[in-house]
ROPA-585722 format. One record per residue (C-alpha): x, z, y. Coordinates in pm, whole numbers, plus 50000, padded with zeros to 5 digits. Layout:
N
XZY...
This chain:
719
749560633886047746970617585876743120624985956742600638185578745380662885608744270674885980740890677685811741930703485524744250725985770741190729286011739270740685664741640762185552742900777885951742510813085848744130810685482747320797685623747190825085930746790849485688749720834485479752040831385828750970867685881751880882885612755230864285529756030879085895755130913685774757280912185506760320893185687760090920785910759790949785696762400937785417764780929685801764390964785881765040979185539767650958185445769430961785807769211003685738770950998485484773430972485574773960993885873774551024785668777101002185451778740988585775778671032085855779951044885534783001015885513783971026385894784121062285796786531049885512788441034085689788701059085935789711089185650792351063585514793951055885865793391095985986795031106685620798301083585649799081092486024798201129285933800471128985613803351105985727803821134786054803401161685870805851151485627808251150885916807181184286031808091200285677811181185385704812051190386050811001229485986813491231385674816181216585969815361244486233815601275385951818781262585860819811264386264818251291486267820301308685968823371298486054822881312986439821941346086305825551343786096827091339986388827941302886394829431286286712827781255786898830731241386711829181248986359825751234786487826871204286626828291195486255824961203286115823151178986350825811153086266825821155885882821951157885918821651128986160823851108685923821431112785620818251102985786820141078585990821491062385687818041061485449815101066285622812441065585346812101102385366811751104885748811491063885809810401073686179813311093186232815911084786550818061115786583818411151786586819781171886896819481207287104819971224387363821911258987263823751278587482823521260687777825351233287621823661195887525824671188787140823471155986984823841146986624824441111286743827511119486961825281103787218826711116487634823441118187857823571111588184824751135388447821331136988601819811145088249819021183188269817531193287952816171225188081813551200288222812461182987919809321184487795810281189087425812441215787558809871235787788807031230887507808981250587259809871278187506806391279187597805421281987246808141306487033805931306286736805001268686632806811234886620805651218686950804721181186958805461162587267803611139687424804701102687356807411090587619810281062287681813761078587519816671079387733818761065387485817331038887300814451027787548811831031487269808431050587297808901078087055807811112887017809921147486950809681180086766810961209586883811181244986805812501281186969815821291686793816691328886806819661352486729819551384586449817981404586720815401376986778816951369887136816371333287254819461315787200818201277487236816121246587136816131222986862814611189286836814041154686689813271123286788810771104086598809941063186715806361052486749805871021086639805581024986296802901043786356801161026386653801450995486459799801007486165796981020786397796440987486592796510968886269793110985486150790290961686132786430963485988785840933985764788290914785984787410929086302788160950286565791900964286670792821006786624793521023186909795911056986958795141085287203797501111887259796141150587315795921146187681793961114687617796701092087728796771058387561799751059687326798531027487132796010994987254796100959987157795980958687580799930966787622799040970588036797341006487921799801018287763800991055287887797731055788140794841076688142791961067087881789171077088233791371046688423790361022688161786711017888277783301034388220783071028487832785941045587787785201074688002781931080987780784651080487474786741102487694783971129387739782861129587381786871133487261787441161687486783881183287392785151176387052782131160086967782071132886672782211099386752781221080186458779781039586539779641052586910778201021387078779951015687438781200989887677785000976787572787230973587933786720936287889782640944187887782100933587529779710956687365781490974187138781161002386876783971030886792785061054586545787081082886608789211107786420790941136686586793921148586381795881182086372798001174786637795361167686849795681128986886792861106886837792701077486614790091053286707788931020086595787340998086805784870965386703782470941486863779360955586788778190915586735780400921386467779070952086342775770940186313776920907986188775840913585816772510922885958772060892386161773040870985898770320889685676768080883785912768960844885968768990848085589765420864485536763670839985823764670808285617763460821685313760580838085422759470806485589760370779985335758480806685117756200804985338755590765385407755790766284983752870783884945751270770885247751810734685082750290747584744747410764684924746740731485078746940715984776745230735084601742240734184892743120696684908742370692784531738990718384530737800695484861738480667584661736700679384317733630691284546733850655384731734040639584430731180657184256729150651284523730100615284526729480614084115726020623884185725460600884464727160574484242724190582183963721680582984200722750545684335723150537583923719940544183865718760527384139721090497284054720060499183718716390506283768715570480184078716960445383826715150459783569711870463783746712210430583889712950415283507709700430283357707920428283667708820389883719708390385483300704480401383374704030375683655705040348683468703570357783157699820358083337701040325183584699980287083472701850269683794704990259183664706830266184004705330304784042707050305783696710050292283770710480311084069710150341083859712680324583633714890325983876714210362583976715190375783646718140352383615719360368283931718420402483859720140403383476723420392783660723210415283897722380442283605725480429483379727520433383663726670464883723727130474183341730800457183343731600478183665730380515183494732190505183140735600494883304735410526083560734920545283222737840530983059740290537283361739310570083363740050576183033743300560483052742250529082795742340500383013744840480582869746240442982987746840414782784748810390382884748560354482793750220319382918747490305783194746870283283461746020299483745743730274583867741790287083550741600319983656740020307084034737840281083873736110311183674735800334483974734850310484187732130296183938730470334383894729650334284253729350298284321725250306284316725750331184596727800307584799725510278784756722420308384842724290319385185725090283285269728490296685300731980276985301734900283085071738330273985123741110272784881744690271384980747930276384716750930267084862752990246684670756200271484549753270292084372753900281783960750510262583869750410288183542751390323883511751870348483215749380376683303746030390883214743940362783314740190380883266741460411983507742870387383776739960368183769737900400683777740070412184105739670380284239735550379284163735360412784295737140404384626735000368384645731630390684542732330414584875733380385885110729940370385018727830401285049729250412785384729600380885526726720364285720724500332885630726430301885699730180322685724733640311685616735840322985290738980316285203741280322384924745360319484989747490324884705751160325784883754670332384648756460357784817760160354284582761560351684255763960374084104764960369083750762120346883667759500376083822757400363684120755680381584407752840358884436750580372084706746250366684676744470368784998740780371385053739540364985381735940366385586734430364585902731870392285856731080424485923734400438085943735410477385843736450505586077739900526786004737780554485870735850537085644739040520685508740510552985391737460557685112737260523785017739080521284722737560557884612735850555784261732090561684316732430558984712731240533284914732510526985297729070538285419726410553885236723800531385342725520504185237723920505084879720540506285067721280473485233723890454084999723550469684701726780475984433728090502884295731200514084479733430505084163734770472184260737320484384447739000509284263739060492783908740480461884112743280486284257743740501083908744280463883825746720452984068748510486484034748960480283657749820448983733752720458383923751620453984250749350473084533746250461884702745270472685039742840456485338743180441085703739940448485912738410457586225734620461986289732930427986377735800408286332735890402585972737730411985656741570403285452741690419085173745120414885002746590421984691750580417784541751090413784147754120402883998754750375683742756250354383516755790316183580753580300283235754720270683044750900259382944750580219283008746800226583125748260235483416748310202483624745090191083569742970221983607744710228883904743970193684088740380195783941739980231784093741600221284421739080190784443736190207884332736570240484592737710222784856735170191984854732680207784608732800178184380730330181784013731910187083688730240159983403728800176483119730810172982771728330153282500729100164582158726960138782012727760134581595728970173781551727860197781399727890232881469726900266481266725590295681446725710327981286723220350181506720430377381361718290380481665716420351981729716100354282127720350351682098719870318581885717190303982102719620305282422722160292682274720530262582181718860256382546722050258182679723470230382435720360209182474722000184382664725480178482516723810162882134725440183881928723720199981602722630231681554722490246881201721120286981192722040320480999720790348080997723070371680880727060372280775726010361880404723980335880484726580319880707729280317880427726620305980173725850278180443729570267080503730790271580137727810247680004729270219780240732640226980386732620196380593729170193680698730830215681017732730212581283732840246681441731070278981399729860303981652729660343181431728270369781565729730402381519726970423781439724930414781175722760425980889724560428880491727550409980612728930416280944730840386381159734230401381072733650403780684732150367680666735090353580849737620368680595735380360880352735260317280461738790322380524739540329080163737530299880038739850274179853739420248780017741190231580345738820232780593737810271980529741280273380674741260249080973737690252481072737360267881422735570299781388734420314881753733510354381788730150355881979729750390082074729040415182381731890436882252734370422682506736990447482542740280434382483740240459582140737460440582082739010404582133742040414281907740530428581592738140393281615741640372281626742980396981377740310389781083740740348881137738680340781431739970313681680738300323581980736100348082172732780342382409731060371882553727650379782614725780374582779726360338582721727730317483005727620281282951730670272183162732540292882912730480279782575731350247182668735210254882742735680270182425733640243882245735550210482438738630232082332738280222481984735880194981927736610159682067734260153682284732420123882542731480126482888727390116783009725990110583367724290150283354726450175483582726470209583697727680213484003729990252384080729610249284449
């Protein structure tokens, strides 16, 4: 976890607590709600199920009942006519026949038989046994006990058939109402007992059967069969106790004889037997703990959801307040970047002014050179910083050498080098492509800015280096790698992670000490980034810096490439001078309105013999030119200018009939140097741009780039 996101959850502690507690309130109150009424569902479809089981038992015996009633009134009638056991025992057989034959209306039915007279008759023609006394049956002794009412008997094993079955069985009497015998029927169990253990809840559970003497007539556990439902463990003496105080047993929670925790339902119908239905109460509650499983996922993802927006929400205010307060610490070290180079140009420009010794002014000289580059830089950094921020930095990509793009980093801080006495080495391994098609002004500006740092952090008499390293190709796309090394003062881990902050600095009292604006970095990652690659640094403190930066692209077909390249290498690595271009024999025009512009511009060509013709405005210029076409051989027009601007004059000498109005190299001179700027100058006819503030490494470039040219023993030396 990194330190920034530690940082905002120990700000923001309480928030997320409070969050954490109440998504457990309401995971706990919507559990409990919701399980009521799951719970109450789970209730409501076990009482169903219970009705529908109770209602087909109850209706399937008493249908039997009706029927087998019907059978003893027509016994009964045809005793009190005076039939013989003879007549009866043809009635059982014709009966026994039709329910033995099609049993859909009595599709339990096994046979009908009685006992009349002292003398066994079965409808089946079936012989018992000579040890079978009837007298001593309990289907037999049940209706004698009970004259009035069909008697049900208790489930048993029939003698006959070896099924479990049940029988009905009623008193018969004479006219004068004397007993005169039994009649019953045999009904078989398993249609029954097989409908009762087939009842499940949602796929659960097994039914259960209990006779009146609560007897087990029907278990999925065949061992209990016939055996008391106390024998069958504690659970089911609880059940047991409840059935026989009549007392409803509706999701009953008790121990199963296997010790699951169970819950029952019970039904007690009109013959007394009890219809159960037994289930896991896991399973019972199932629904609820899946709810609950359910509600805890969503209430925490919920939960982490708005945690993560809470953070970034606090995330984003920390970072508006940071960066507010950094904006206002960024003005405050503007103005005093701003304010210090300008009190040391008019302070320097008072001394000088008042001084007669030529080296007191020279020295001042050389205060205000130092101070207005230090000021432009500062300038560049707040303007590009305002662009990215606005989204309008733009690249424009050209055909290059990339030697080019060194040479002119290396040359803006060749004076601090020289200043620092420090060393610079160059190394570009050989599969880098000598020229590139990129934005060679923002690499150089990445590069400068990277150079600019090494220097200022880096102590008097320290090493640089510059590595540029190709990484692959794919489909003509390199990875070439830049790396900017130093020996200096190195950067702690925690500085690093505001470094490449707009308007931060790694330390605040770095300003104090090295000056800079805390810009550098960031439009330089804005850079690489839009260049396709990422930029990122190598550091510990005191042991020096790398700062490295990926872009990708395309190798450049420019033939300058060779040259500038084995010039750079020379020149960087041994420091050797460049010779000054002489110009002698051309002729130039210079289209400038403020006079300090013009008088630069000719102190910086004082040594190369061209000539210098002057205008002061856009008119003037194309007055100057048209009157003798060929008198020049380039021209250097300003942009801004009184009655005719540089853009209107251009179009205007470009429409001249003649030849060389259309060949004659015209270069913008302007401090508009946006790359807008740069394409509506090449739009209206101009060859060439040169920003101000003037640098004479790039006024001669432009001007050896198209006039011929001769060399002279003068030189400037980069390094």
């Amino acid at each position: 976890m990194s330190s920034r996101i530690k940082y905002v959850i120990k700000k923001n502690l309480k928030q997320l607590l409070l969050v954490f507690l109440a998504f457990f309130l309401m995971v706990s109150v919507s559990y409990f709600y919701v399980s009521s009424i799951v719970q109450n569902q789970v209730y409501m479809l076990g009482e169903e199920t219970m009705d529908t089981v109770e209602t087909a038992v109850t209706a399937s015996l008493q249908q039997t009942e009706i029927r087998f009633a019907n059978m003893a009134k027509d016994v009964e009638v045809l005793v009190q006519q005076g039939g013989s056991n003879a007549d009866i025992l043809g009635y059982l057989r014709d009966t026994h026949a039709e329910y033995a034959s099609d049993q859909q209306d009595m599709p339990d039915f096994m046979k009908i038989y009685g006992y009349f007279d002292k003398e066994f008759l079965d409808g089946s023609d079936w012989v018992p046994p000579a040890d079978y006394d009837p007298v001593e049956r309990p289907w037999y002794d049940g209706a004698v006990q009970d004259k009035t009412r069909i008697y049900f008997s208790e489930p048993y094993i029939d003698a006959d058939t070896g099924e479990m079955c049940i029988s009905f069985s009623k008193h018969i009497a004479d006219r004068e109402g004397v007993f005169y015998g039994v009649l019953a029927i045999d009904l078989r169990l398993s249609r029954i007992t097989d409908y009762v253990e087939a009842q499940q809840l949602d796929r659960q559970g097994y039914g259960v059967l209990i006779s009146n003497t609560l007897h087990f007539t029907s278990h999925q556990d065949s061992s209990l069969l016939g055996g008391s439902v106390r024998a069958a463990g504690k659970g089911y003496v609880y059940l047991a106790d409840l059935l026989e105080a009549g007392r409803p047993v509706s999701a009953e929670r008790f121990s199963d004889i296997d010790g699951t925790d169970s819950i029952a339902f019970f039904r007690t119908i009109f013959n007394g037997w009890h219809i159960g239905l037994i289930i896991p109460r896991s399973n019972y509650y199932g629904q609820v703990y899946q709810m609950a499983v359910v509600l805890i996922i969503m209430g925490f993802v919920l939960m982490c959801a708005l945690s993560y927006l809470l953070m970034r929400s606090a995330d984003a205010r920390m970072r508006s307040d940071e960066e507010s307060r950094s904006k206002s610490n960024f003005l405050a070290r503007m103005s005093h970047e701003m304010r210090t180079p300008m009190n040391a140009i008019i302070g320097m420009s008072d001394i000088a002014r008042k001084s007669d010794d030529s080296l007191r002014i020279r020295y001042c000289l050389d205060k205000i050179s130092d101070a207005s580059s230090h000021l432009l830089g500062v300038i560049n950094d707040v303007l590009d910083m305002s662009k990215i921020e606005a989204g309008k930095l733009e690249l424009s990509y050209t055909d290059f050498p990339l030697a080019e793009a060194l040479n002119r980093a290396v040359a803006i801080v060749s004076f601090k080098l020289v200043e620092k006495k420090q060393e610079l080495g160059i190394k570009i391994h050989p599969d880098v492509p000598r020229a590139i098609i990129s934005d060679m002004q923002r690499l150089t500006q990445v590069i400068t800015n990277l150079l600019s740092n090494a220097n200022k952090f880096t102590h008097e008499g320290g090493m640089i280096s510059i590595s540029i390293d190709n990484l692959g190709e794919r489909d003509g796309v390199y990875e070439l790698r830049f790396e900017v090394a130093d020996n200096g003062i190195g950067i702690s881990p925690e500085q690093q992670t505001s470094l490449f902050t707009s308007f931060e600095q790694a330390d605040g009292s770095i300003s104090r000490k090295f000056g800079g604006t805390g810009l550098g970095l960031a439009i330089s990652q804005n850079i690489v980034n839009m260049m396709g690659g990422k930029i990122w640094i190598e550091s510990e403190l005191g042991e020096g810096a790398r700062f490295i930066f990926v872009i990708t692209a395309r190798a450049g077909q420019t033939s300058e490439s060779a040259e500038l390249q084995t010039v750079y290498q020379g020149l960087a690595e041994t420091g050797l001078e460049l010779e000054t271009p002489v110009f002698t024999g051309k002729h130039i025009l210079l289209a400038e309105d403020i006079e300090i512009n013009r008088e630069i511009l000719t102190d910086l060509l004082s040594d190369t013999g061209v000539t210098i013709d002057y205008a002061e405005n856009g008119k003037a210029a194309v007055e100057a030119f048209a009157s003798d076409p060929d008198k020049y051989d380039l021209i250097f027009m300003d942009v801004h200018m009184p009655e005719v601007d540089g853009y209107t004059a251009t179009q205007q000498i470009r429409s001249l009939e003649n030849v060389q109005a259309r060949n004659i190299p015209i270069v913008a001179m302007t401090a508009n140097v946006f790359r807008e700027d740069i394409d509506k100058c090449l739009s209206v006819g101009m060859n060439a741009h040169v920003g101000k503030p003037i640098s004479k490494y790039e006024l001669l470039k432009v001007m050896q780039q198209f006039i011929e040219y001769s060399s002279q023993n003068t030189v400037n030396r980069l390094l």
